[in-house]
C-alpha positions as CSV (number, residue, x, y, z in Angstrom):
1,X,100.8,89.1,114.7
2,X,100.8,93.0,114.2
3,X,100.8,94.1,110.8
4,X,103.0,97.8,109.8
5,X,100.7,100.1,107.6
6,X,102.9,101.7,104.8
7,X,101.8,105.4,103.9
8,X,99.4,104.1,100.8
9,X,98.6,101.0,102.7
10,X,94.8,102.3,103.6
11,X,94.4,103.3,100.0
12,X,95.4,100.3,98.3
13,X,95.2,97.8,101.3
14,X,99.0,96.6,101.6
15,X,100.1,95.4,105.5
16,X,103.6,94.2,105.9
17,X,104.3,91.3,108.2
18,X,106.9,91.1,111.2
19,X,109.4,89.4,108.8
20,X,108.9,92.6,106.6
21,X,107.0,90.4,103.9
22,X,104.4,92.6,102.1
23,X,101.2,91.9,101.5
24,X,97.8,93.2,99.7
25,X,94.6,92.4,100.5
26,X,92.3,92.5,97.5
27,X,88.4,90.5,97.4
28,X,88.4,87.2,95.6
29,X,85.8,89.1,93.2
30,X,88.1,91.6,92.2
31,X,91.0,88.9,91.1
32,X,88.3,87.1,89.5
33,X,87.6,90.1,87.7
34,X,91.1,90.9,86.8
35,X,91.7,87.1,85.7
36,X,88.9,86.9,83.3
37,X,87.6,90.2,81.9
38,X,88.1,91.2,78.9
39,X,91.0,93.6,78.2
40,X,87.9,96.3,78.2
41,X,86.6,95.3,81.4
42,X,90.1,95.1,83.3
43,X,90.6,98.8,81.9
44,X,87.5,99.4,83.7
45,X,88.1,98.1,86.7
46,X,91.9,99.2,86.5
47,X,90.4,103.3,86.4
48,X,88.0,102.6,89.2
49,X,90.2,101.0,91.4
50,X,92.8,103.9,90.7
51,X,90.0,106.2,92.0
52,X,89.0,104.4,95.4
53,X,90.1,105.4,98.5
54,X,89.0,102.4,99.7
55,X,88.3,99.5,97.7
56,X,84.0,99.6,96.8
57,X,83.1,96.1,95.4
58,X,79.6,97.3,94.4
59,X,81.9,100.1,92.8
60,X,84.0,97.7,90.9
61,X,81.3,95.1,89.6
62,X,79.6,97.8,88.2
63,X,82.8,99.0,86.4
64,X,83.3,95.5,84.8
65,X,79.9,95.1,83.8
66,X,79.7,98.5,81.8
């Protein structure tokens, strides 16, 4: 199934399906790090995210655990 690339889609990985359903792609890690950091570490994570052209999971660990 071919997915459509919207114009931020390589920046913050969203594909949209042939029904026109969007989707993001983001590492288990990341949600895992989003659904149980601290409100300090999901600010962290939030900023270096933001800053990613494309998603670095090294990147991001390193942001939660500072």
């Amino acid at each position: 199934m071919p997915l459509d690339e919207y114009p931020f889609s390589k920046k913050y990985g969203w594909v949209e399906d042939k029904f026109g359903v969007p989707w993001q792609i983001i590492p288990k890690e990341m949600n895992e790090m989003i659904s149980n950091g601290s409100p300090e570490q999901l600010r962290n994570v939030t900023q270096a995210f933001l800053e990613m052209k494309k998603i670095d999971l090294e990147a991001l660990k390193q942001a939660y655990e500072s």
